[in-house]
C-alpha positions as a Markdown table, in Angstrom:
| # | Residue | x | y | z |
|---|---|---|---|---|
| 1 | Unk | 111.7 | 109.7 | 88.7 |
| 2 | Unk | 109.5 | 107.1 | 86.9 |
| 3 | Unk | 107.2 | 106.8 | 90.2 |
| 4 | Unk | 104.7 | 104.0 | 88.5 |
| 5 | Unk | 107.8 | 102.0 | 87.6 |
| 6 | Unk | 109.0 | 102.4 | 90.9 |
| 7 | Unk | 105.9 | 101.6 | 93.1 |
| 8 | Unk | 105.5 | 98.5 | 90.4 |
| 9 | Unk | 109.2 | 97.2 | 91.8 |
| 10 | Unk | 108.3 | 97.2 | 95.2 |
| 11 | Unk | 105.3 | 95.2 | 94.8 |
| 12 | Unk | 106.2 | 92.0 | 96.4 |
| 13 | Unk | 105.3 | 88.7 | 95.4 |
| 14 | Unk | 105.8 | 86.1 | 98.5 |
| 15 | Unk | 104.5 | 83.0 | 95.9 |
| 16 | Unk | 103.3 | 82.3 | 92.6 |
| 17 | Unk | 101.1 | 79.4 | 91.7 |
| 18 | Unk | 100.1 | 78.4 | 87.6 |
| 19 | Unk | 97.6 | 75.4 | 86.6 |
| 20 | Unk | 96.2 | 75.1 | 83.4 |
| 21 | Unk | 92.2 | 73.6 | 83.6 |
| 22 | Unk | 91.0 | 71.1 | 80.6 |
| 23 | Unk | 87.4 | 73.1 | 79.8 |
| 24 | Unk | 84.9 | 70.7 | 78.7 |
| 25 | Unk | 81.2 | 71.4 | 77.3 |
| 26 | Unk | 79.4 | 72.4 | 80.2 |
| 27 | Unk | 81.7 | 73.7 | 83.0 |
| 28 | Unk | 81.9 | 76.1 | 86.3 |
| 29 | Unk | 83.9 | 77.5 | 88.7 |
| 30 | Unk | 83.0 | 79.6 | 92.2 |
| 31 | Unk | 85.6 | 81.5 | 93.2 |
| 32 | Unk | 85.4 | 82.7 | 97.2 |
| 33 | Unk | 86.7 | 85.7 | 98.3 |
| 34 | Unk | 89.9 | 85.7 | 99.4 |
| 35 | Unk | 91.9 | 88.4 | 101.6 |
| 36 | Unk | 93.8 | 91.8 | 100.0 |
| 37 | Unk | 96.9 | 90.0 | 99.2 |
| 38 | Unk | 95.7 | 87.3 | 96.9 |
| 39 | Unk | 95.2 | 88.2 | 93.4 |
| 40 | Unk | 94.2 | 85.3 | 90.6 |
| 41 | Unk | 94.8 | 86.1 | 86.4 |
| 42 | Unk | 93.2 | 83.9 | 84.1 |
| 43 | Unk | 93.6 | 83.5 | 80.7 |
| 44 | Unk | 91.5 | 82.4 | 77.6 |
| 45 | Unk | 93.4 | 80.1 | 75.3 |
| 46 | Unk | 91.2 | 78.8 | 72.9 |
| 47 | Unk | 88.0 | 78.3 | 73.7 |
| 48 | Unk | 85.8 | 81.4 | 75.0 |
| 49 | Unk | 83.7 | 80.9 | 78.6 |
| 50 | Unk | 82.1 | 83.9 | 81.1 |
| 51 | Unk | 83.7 | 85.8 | 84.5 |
| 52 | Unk | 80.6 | 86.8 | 86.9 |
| 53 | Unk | 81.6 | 88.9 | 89.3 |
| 54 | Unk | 79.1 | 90.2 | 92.3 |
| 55 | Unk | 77.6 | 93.1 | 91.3 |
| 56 | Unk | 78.2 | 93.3 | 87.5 |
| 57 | Unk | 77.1 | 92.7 | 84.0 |
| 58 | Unk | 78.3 | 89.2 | 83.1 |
| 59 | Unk | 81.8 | 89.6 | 81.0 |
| 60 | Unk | 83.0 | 86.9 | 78.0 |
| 61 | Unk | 86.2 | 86.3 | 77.5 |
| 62 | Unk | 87.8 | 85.4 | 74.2 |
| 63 | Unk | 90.5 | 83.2 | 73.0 |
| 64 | Unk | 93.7 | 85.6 | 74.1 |
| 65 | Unk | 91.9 | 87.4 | 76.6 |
| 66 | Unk | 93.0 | 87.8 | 80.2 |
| 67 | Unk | 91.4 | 89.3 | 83.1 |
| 68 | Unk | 93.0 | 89.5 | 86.2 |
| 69 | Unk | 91.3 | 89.8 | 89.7 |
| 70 | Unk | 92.1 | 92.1 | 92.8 |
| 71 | Unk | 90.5 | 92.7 | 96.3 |
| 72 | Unk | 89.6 | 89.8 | 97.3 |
| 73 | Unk | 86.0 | 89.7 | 96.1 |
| 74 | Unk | 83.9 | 86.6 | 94.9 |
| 75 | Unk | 83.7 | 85.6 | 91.6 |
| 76 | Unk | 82.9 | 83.1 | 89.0 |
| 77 | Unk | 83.9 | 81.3 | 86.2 |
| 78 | Unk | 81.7 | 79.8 | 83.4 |
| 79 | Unk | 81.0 | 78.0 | 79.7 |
| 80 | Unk | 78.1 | 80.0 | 80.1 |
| 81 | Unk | 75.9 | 82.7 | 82.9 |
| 82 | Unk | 73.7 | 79.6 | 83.3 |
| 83 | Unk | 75.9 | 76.5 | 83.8 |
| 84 | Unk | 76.6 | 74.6 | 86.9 |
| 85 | Unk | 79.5 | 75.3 | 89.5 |
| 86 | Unk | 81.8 | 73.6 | 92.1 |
| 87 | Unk | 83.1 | 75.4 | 94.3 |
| 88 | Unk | 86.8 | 76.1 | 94.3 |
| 89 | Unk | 88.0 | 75.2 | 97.8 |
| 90 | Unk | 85.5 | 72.0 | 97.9 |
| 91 | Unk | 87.1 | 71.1 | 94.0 |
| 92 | Unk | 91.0 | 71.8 | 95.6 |
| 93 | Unk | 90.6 | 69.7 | 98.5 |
| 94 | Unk | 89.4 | 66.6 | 97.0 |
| 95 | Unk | 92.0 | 66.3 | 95.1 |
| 96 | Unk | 94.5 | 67.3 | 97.1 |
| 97 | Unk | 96.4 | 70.4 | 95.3 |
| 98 | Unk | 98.4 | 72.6 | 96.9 |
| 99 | Unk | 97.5 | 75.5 | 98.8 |
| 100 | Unk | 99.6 | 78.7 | 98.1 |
| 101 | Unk | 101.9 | 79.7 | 100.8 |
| 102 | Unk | 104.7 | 82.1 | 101.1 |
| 103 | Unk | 108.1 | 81.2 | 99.3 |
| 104 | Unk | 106.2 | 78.4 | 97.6 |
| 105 | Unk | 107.9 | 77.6 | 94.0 |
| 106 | Unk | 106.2 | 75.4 | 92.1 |
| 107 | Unk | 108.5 | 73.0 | 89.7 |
| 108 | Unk | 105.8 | 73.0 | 86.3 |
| 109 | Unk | 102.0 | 73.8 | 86.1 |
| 110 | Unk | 99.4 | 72.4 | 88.3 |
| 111 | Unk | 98.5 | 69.6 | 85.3 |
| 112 | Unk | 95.3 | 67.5 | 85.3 |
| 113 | Unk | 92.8 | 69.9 | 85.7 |
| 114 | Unk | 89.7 | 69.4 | 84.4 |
| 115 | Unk | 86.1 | 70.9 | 84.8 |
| 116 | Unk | 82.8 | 70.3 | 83.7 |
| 117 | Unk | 81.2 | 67.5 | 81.7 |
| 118 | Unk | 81.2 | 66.5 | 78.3 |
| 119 | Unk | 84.0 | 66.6 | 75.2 |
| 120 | Unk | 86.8 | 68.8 | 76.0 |
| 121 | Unk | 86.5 | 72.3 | 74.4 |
| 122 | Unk | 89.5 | 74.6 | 75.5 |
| 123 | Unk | 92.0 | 75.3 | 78.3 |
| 124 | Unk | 92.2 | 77.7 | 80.6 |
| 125 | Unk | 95.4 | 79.0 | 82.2 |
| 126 | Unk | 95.2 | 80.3 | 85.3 |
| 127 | Unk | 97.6 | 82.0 | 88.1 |
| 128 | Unk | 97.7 | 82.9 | 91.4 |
| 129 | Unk | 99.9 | 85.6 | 93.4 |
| 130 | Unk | 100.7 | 85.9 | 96.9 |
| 131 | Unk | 101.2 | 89.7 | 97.2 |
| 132 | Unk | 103.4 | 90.6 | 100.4 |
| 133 | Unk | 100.9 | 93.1 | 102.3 |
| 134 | Unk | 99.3 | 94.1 | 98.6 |
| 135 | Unk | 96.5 | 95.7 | 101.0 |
| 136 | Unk | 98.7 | 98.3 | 102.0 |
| 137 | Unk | 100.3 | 99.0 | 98.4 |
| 138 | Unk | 99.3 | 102.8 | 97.3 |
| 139 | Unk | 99.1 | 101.0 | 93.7 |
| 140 | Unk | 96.8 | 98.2 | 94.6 |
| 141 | Unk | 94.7 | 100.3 | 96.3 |
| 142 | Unk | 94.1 | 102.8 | 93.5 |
| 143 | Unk | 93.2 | 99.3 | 91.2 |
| 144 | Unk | 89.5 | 98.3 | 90.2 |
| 145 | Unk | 88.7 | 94.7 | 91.4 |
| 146 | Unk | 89.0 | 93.7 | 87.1 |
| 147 | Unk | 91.3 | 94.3 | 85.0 |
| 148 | Unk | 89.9 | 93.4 | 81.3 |
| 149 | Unk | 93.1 | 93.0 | 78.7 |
| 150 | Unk | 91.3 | 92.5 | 75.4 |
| 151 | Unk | 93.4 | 90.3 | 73.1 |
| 152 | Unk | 95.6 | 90.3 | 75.7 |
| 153 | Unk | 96.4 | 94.0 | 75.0 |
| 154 | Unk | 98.6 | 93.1 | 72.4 |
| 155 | Unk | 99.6 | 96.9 | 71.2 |
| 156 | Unk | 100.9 | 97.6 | 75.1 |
| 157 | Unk | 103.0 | 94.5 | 75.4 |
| 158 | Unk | 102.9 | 92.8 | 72.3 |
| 159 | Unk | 105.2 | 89.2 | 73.7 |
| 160 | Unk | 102.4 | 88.5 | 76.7 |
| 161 | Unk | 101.0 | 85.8 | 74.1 |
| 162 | Unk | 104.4 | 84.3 | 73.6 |
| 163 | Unk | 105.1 | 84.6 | 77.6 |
| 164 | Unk | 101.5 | 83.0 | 78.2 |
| 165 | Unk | 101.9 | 80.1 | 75.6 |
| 166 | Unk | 105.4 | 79.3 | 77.6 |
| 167 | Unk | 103.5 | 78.6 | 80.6 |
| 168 | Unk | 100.7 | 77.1 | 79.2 |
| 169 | Unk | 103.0 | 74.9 | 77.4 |
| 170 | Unk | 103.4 | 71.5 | 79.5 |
| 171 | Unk | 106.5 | 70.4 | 77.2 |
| 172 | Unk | 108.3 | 73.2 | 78.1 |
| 173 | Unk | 107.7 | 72.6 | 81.4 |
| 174 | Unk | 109.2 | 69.3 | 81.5 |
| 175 | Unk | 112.8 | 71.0 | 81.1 |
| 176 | Unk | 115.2 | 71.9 | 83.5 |
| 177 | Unk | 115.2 | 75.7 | 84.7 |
| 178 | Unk | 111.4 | 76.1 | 84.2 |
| 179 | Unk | 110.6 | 77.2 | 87.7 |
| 180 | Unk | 112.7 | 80.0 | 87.5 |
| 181 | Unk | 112.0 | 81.4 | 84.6 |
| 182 | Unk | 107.9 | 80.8 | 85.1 |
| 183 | Unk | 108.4 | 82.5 | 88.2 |
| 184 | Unk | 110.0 | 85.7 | 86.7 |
| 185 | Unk | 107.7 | 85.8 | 83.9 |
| 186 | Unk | 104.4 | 85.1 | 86.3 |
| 187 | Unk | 105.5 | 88.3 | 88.3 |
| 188 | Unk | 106.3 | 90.3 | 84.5 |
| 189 | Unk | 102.6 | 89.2 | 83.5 |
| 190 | Unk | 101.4 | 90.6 | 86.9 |
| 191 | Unk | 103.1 | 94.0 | 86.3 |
| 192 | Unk | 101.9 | 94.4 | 82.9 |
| 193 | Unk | 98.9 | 93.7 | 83.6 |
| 194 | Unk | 98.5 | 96.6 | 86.0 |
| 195 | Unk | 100.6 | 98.7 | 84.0 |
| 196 | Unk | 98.5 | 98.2 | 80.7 |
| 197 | Unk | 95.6 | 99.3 | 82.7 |
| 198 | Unk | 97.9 | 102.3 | 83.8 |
| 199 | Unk | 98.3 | 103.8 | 80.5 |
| 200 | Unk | 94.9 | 103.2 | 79.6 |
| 201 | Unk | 92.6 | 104.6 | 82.4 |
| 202 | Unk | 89.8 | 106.5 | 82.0 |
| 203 | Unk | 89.5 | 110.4 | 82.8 |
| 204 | Unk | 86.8 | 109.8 | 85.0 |
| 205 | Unk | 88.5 | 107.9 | 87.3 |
| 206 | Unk | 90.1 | 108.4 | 90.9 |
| 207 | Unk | 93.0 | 107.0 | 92.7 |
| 208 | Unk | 97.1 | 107.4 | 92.4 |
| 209 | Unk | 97.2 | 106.6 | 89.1 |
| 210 | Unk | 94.9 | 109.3 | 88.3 |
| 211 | Unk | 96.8 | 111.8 | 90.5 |
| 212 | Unk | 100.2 | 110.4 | 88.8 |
| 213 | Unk | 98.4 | 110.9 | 85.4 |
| 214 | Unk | 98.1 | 115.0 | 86.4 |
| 215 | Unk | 101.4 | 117.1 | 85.5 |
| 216 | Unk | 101.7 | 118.9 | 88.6 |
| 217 | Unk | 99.9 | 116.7 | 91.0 |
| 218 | Unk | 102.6 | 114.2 | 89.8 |
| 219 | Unk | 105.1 | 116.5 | 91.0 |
| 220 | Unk | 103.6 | 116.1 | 94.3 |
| 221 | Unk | 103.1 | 112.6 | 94.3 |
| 222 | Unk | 107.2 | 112.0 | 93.3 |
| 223 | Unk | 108.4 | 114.6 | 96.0 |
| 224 | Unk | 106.4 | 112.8 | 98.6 |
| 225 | Unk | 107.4 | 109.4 | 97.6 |
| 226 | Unk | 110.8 | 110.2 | 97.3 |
| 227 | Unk | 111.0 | 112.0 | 100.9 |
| 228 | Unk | 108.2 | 111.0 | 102.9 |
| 229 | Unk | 110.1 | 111.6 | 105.8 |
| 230 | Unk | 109.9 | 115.0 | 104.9 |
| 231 | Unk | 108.1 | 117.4 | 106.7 |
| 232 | Unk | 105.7 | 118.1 | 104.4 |
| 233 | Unk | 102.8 | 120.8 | 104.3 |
| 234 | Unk | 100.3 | 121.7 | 102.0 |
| 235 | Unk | 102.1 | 124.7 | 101.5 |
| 236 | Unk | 105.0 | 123.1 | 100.4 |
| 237 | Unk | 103.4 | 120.3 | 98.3 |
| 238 | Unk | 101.3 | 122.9 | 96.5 |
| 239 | Unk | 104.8 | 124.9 | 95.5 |
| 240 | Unk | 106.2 | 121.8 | 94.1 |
| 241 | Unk | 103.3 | 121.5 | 91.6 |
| 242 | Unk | 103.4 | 125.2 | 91.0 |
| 243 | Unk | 99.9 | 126.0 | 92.5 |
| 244 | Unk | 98.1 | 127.4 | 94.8 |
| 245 | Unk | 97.8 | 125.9 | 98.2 |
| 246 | Unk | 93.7 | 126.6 | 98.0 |
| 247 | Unk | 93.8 | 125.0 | 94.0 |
| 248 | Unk | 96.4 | 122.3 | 94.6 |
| 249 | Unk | 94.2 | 120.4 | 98.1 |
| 250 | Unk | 91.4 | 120.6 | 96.1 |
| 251 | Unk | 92.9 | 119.3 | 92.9 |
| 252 | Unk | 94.9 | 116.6 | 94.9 |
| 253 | Unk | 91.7 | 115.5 | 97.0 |
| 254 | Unk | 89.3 | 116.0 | 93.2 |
| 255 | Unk | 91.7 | 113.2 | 91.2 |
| 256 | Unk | 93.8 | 110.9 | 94.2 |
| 257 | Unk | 90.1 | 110.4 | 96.7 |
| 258 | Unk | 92.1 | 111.7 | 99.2 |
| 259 | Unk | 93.4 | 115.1 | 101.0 |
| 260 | Unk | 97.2 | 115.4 | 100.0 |
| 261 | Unk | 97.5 | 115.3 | 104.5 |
| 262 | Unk | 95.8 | 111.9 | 104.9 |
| 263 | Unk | 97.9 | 110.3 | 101.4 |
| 264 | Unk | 101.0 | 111.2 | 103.0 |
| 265 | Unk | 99.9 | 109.2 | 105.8 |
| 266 | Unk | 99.6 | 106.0 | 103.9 |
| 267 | Unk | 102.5 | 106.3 | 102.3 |
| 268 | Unk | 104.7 | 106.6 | 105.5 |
| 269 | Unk | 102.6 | 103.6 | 106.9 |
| 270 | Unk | 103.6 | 101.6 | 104.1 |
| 271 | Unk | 106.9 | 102.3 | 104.1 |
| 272 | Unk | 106.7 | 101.8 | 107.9 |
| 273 | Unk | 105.8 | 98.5 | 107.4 |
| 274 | Unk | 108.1 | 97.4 | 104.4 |
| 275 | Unk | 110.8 | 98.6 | 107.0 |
| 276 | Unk | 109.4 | 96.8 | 109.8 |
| 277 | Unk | 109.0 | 93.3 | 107.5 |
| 278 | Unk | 113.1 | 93.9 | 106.9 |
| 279 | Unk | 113.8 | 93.8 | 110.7 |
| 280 | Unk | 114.4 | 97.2 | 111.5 |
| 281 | Unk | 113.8 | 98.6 | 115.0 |
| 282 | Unk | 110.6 | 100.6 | 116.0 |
| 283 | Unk | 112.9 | 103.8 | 116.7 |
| 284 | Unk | 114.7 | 103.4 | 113.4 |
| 285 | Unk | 111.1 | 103.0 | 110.9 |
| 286 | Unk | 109.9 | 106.0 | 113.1 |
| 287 | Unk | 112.7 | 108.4 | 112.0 |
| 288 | Unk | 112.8 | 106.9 | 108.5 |
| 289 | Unk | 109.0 | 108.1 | 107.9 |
| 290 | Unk | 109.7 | 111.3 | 109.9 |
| 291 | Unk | 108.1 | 111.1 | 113.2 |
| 292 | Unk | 110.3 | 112.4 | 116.0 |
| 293 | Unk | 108.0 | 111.3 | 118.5 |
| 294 | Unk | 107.9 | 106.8 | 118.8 |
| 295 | Unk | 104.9 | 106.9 | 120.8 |
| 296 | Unk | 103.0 | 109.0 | 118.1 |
| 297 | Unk | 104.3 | 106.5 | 115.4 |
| 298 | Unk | 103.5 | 103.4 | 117.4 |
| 299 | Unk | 99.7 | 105.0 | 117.5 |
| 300 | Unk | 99.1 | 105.6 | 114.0 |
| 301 | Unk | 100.6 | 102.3 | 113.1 |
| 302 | Unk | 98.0 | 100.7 | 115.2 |
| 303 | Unk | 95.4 | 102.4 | 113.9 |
| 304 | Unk | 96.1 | 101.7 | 110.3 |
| 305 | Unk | 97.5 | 97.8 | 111.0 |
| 306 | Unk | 95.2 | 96.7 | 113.8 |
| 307 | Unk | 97.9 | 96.3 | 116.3 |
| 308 | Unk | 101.5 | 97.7 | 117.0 |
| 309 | Unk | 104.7 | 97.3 | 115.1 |
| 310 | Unk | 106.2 | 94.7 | 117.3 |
| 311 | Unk | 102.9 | 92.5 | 116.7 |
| 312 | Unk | 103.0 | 93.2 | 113.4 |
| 313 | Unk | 106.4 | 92.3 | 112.9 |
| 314 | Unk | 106.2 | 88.7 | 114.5 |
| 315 | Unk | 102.6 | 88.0 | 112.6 |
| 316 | Unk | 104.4 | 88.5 | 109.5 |
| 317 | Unk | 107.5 | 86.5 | 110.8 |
| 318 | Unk | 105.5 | 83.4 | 111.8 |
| 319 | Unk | 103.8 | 83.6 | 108.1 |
């Protein structure tokens, strides 16, 4: 079982959104912060300017670098550290653009962009995703807020140039079939991006990936992923990675952040909720993620979501 490919198809993308901003001499962009499920990639084309992100060294991209942005926090864009800066929603409202919203397709680019003052220098091409409850994906979660792809990592997925160049190309998108072939290449950038930084992270780090890194944690990870209504105990998980129960928590808890226990929790409540977006009873997602008892379900859905499955079914219904 290829668990990253897996968890990367059922990330769910509810909208995409591309625009490509004219750069001119002196130029900047705030960036608010914006909730779990909203993700933003930008990408250098040909003229190099600075991301600032709260709480770290200043970063330059170059022409056919991309970055893309996760969690929700705050965020800048530059010509330089130093430069002025509009803010973002302040820039989108006066000039009426779009706001992204779920099942929103968008027919070519966002065109006329422009920041800054001064000769034009570069472009910029940007886009946005709509991730359907990406606060609750065990992948997301295990991401860093940046992603860095240097020359856009050309050795992991040597066509992302050609794919980007398509949608930066405004000719192109003057044709008939554009939208859905954007789309679908919008959500293969997204992907790549987090798998790029997948087969590239660091020992030192924590998370899934991590864990799913780890030969016999791995084995873990897939068993519970592939059963979670299982009734699994540490016991159990610990045989299928050929340890010992004492070796294998401690392991599990050392590279994933948390106990095996508590990840097995998270995982049913995702599924719980997928289940719950696709109109399936309360009784039903219950059983599927292995809790005989509804009332016990209901409980830990509430604790994790904020409120209980029926709630959470018609919030995401009216959105």
């Amino acid at each position: 079982m290829d668990l990253l490919g897996e968890v990367l198809l059922s990330l769910k993308v509810e909208a995409n959104s591309a625009g490509i901003f004219a750069l001119r001499e002196s130029w900047g962009l705030d960036m608010p912060p914006l909730s779990e499920n909203y993700s933003l990639a930008h990408c250098c084309i040909d003229s190099p300017f600075w991301l600032l992100v709260e709480n770290q060294e200043p970063v330059m991209l170059e022409p056919g670098d991309s970055v893309l942005l996760l969690h929700g926090r705050r965020y800048a864009l530059a010509s330089s550290p130093q430069a002025a800066r509009v803010e973002l929603q302040s820039y989108w409202t006066e000039r009426g653009l779009p706001h992204l919203a779920p099942g929103q397709r968008q027919a070519s680019p966002l065109a006329g962009l422009e920041l800054g003052e001064g000769a034009k220098i570069g472009r910029m091409l940007t886009l946005a995703f709509l991730l359907q409850a990406g606060d609750g994906n065990v992948l997301i979660k295990s991401l860093p807020p940046v992603i860095h792809l240097r020359g856009s990592a050309s050795g992991l997925f040597p066509w992302i140039s050609t794919l980007l160049d398509f949608l930066a190309c405004e000719d192109t998108a003057n044709h008939n079939g554009y939208t859905a072939t954007a789309t679908h290449l919008s959500n293969l950038i997204l992907t790549s991006f987090i798998r790029a930084y997948a087969l590239s992270l660091p020992s030192h780090s924590t998370g899934w990936l991590r864990g799913l890194a780890d030969r016999r944690i791995s084995q873990a990870l897939v068993s519970m992923h592939a059963h979670p209504e299982q009734a699994w105990t540490i016991e159990s998980l610990a045989e299928r990675a050929g340890m010992s129960r004492h070796t294998f928590g401690r392991r599990f808890t050392s590279l994933v952040g948390q106990s095996p226990v508590d990840y097995l929790i998270a995982l049913r409540m995702q599924v719980a909720a997928e289940s719950i977006r696709a109109g399936l009873s309360v009784a039903l997602v219950a059983e599927k993620v292995g809790y005989q008892s509804e009332r016990a379900f209901r409980e830990l859905f509430k604790r994790r979501f904020g409120m209980p499955p029926l709630r959470y079914a018609k919030q995401q219904t009216v959105q």
